[in-house]
C-alpha positions in Angstrom: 172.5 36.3 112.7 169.3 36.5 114.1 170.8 38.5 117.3 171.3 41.2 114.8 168.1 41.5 113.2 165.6 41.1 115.8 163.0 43.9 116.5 164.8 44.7 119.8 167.5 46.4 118.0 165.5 49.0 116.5 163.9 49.8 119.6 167.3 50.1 121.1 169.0 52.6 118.7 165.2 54.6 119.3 165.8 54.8 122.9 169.2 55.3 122.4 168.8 58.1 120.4 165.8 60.0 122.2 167.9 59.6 125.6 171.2 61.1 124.4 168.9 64.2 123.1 166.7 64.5 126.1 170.0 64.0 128.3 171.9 66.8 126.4 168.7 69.5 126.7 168.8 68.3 130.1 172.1 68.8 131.1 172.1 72.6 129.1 169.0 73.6 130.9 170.1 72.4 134.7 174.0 74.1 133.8 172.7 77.5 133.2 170.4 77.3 135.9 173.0 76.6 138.8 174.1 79.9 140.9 177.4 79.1 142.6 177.4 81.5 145.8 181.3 83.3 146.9 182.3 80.8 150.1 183.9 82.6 152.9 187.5 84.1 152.5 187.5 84.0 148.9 187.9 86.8 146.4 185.0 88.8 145.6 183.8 90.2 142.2 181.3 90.6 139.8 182.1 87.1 138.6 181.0 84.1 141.2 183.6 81.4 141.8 183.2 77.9 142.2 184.9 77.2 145.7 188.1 75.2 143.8 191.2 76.8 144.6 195.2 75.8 143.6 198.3 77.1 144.8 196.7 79.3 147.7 194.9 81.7 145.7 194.0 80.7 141.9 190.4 80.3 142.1 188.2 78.7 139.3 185.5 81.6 137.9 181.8 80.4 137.3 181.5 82.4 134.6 178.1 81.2 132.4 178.4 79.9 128.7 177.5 83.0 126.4 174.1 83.1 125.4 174.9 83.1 121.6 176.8 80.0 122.5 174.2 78.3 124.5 172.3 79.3 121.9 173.9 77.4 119.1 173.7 74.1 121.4 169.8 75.0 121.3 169.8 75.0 117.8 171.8 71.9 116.9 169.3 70.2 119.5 166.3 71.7 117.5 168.2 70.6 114.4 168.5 67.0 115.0 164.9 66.4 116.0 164.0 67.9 112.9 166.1 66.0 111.0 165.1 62.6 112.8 161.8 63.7 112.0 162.5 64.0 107.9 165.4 61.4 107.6 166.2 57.7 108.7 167.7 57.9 111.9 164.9 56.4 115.0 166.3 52.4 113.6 163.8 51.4 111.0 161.8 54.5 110.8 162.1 56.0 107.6 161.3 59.3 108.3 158.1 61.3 106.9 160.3 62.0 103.7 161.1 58.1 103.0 164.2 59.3 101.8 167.2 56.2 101.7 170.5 55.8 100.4 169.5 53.3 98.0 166.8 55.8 96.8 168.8 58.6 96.5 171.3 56.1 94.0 169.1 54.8 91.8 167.6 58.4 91.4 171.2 59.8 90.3 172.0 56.4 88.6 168.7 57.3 85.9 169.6 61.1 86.1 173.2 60.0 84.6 171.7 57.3 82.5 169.2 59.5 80.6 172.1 61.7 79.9 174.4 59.1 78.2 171.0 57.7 76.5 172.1 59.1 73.0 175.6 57.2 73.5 174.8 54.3 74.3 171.8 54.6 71.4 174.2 54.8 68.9 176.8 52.4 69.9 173.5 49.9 70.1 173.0 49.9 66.7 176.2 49.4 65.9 178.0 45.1 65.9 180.7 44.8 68.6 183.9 44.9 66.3 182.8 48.3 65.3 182.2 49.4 68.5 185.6 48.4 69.1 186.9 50.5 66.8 185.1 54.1 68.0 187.8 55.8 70.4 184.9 57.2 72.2 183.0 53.5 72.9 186.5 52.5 73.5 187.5 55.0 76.0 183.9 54.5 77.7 184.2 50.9 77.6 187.5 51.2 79.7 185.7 52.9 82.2 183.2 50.1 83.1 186.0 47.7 83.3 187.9 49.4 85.4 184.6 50.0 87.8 182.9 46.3 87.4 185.9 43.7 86.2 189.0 45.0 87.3 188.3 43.6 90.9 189.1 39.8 89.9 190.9 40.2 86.1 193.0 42.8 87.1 193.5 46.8 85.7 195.4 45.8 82.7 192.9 42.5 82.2 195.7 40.0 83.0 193.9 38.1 85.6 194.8 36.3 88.6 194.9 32.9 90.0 191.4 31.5 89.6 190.2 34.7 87.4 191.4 34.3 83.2 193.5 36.9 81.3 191.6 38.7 78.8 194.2 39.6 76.8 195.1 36.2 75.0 193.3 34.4 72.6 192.6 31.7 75.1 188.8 31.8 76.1 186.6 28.9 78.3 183.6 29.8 76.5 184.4 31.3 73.4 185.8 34.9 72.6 182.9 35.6 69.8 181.7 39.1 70.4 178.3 37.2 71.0 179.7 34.8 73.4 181.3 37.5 75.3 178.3 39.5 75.9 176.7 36.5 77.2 179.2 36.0 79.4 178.9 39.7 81.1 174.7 39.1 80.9 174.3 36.1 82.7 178.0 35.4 84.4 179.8 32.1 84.5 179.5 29.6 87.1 182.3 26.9 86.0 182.5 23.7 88.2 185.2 20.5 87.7 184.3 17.7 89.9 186.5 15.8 92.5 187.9 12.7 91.1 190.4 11.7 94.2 188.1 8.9 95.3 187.6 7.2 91.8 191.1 7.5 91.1 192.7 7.3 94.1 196.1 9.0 94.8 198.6 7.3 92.1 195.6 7.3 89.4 195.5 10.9 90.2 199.3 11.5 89.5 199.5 9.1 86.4 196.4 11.3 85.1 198.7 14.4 86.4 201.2 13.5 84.4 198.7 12.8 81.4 197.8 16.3 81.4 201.4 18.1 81.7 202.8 15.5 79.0 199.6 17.3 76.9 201.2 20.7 77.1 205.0 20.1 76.5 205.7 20.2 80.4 208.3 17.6 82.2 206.5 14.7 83.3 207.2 10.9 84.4 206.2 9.0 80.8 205.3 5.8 82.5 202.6 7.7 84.4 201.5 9.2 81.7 201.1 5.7 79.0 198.9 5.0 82.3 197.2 7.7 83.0 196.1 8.5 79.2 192.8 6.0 79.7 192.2 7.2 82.8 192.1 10.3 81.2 190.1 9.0 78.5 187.4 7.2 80.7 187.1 10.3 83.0 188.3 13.3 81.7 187.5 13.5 77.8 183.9 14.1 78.1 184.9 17.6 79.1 188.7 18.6 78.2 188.1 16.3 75.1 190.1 13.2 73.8 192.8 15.1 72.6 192.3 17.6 75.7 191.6 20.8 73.4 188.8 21.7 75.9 185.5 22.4 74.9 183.9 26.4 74.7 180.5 25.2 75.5 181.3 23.8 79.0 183.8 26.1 79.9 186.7 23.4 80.0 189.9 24.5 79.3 192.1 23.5 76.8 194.8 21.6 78.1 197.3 21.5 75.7 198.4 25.0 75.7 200.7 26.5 78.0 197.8 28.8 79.7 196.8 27.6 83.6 193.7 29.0 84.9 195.3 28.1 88.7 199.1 27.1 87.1 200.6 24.0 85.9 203.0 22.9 88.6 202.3 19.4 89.4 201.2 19.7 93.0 198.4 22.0 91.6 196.9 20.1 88.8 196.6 17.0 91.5 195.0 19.2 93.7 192.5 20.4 90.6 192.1 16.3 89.9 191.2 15.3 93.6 189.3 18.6 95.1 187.8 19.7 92.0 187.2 23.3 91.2 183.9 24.1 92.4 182.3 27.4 92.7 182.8 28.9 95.9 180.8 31.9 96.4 183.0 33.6 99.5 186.0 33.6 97.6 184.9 34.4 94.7 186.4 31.2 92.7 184.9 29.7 89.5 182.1 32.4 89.9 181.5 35.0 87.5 178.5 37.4 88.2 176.0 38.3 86.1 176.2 42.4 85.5 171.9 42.6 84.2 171.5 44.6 87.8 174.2 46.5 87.2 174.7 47.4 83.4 171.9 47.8 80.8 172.1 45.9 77.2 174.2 48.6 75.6 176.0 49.2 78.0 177.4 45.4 78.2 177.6 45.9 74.8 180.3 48.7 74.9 181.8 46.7 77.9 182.1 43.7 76.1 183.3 45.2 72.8 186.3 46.6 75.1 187.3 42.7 76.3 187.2 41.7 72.8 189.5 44.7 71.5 192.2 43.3 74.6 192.3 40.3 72.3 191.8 41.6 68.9 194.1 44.5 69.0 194.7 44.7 65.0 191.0 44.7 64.0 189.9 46.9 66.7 192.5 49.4 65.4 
């Protein structure tokens, strides 16, 4: 990575840059110079040739660029050294402006902010089920979901493997309106840890088999009288003894039929012996924290718009 950010890079999009423009100037200037005499036994005119002829007598003219259009080359030349003098554009100098992309953003981003102040005011002041229930918060809160959350829960909120549904009444860390908003401040980061080498491979399937007996789904019931404490000894301090999952943690519930990665058996022994760990690069088990991106009200209207997907009839 360090090939990429070293200090000859800048100076090599500099000289890059100063060369192409002092080649082109070069290369109009020495063109309209050049006089191309008639050679012998050609045809001559007003207009010179350039000595290349096909087919016996179709000759090539030397006629010169016209000076409006030479002209306009001239000025685009001009142009660009003025602009690499204002703008970004010689590697990392700024230009004399200081003007950046990232500027320019965060200028329009409090320009459109200080117009929806008064909006977002009011829908401050106001809890998150009522917020729900404004059209306006709930058409606005839309909007933000669609730009920040849609990318791993999905347009319509019904998540993905890896990423929960927002539209049941199943939530890892609570669907309180309070609990919600803390999840879009600070993010989630939820981590399960590997248990393949302290179980083993068959204490890993008899606690497989546990877990699916725990939600109604076919299972071997001698694994299962065996793996219930193995569950108990490693499992329960999270998912609970009875595997209803506890909010503060973030551990699923296990005895409903709602799979954050699905409930097949191969997959729940993979979730027992790898874990689920957060993995940054693909994006699993990590939920981002939106305080750089959103301000308090507007989590506020986001969040009352996640808890409306669930709470249909009072947000009505």
């Amino acid at each position: 990575m360090t090939t990429f950010t070293s200090e000859f890079w800048n100076y090599w999009v500099i000289g890059g840059t100063i060369i192409s423009l002092v080649g082109t100037a070069w290369l109009l200037w020495s063109t309209g110079r050049i006089k191309v005499k008639n050679p012998a036994g050609t045809a001559t005119g007003k207009v010179s040739v350039t000595g290349h002829v096909w087919d016996g007598d179709l000759e090539e003219f030397n006629n010169p660029l016209p000076k409006w259009w030479s002209n306009l080359f001239w000025i685009t030349i001009v142009f660009a050294v003025v602009y690499l003098i204002l703008y970004p554009g010689l590697g990392a100098f700024q230009g004399v402006l200081g003007w950046s992309s990232a500027g320019a953003y965060e200028q329009e981003r409090k320009i459109f902010d200080a117009r929806l102040a008064p909006l977002y005011e009011k829908f401050a002041a106001m809890d998150i089920e009522a917020i729900a229930r404004d059209p306006a918060a709930r058409e606005t809160g839309e909007r933000l979901f669609l730009t920040y959350c849609s990318q791993c829960h999905g347009s319509d909120a019904g998540g993905a493997r890896g990423f929960p549904s927002l539209r049941d009444s199943d939530w890892l860390y609570g669907g309180a309106p309070e609990a919600i908003v803390e999840s879009v401040t600070k993010g989630r980061m939820g981590v399960m840890p590997a248990f393949g080498a302290m179980l083993g491979p068959e204490g890993v399937r008899e606690v497989a088999a546990y877990v699916r007996s725990l939600s109604g789904l076919p299972h071997d019931s001698l694994r299962a009288q065996v793996g219930k404490p193995l569950f108990a000894q490693n499992c329960a301090a999270c998912h609970g003894g009875d595997g209803n999952g506890m909010q503060a943690l973030g551990a699923p519930d296990l005895t409903d039929a709602i799979w954050l990665y699905g409930s097949s058996e191969n997959t729940i022994v993979e979730g027992i012996t790898k874990g689920r760990n957060v993995d940054p690069a693909a994006g699993t088990n990590a939920m981002p924290s939106f305080t750089n991106q959103l301000t308090p009200p507007q989590i506020r209207v986001a969040a009352a718009y996640v808890w409306g997907l669930s709470n249909k009839a009072a947000a009505q």
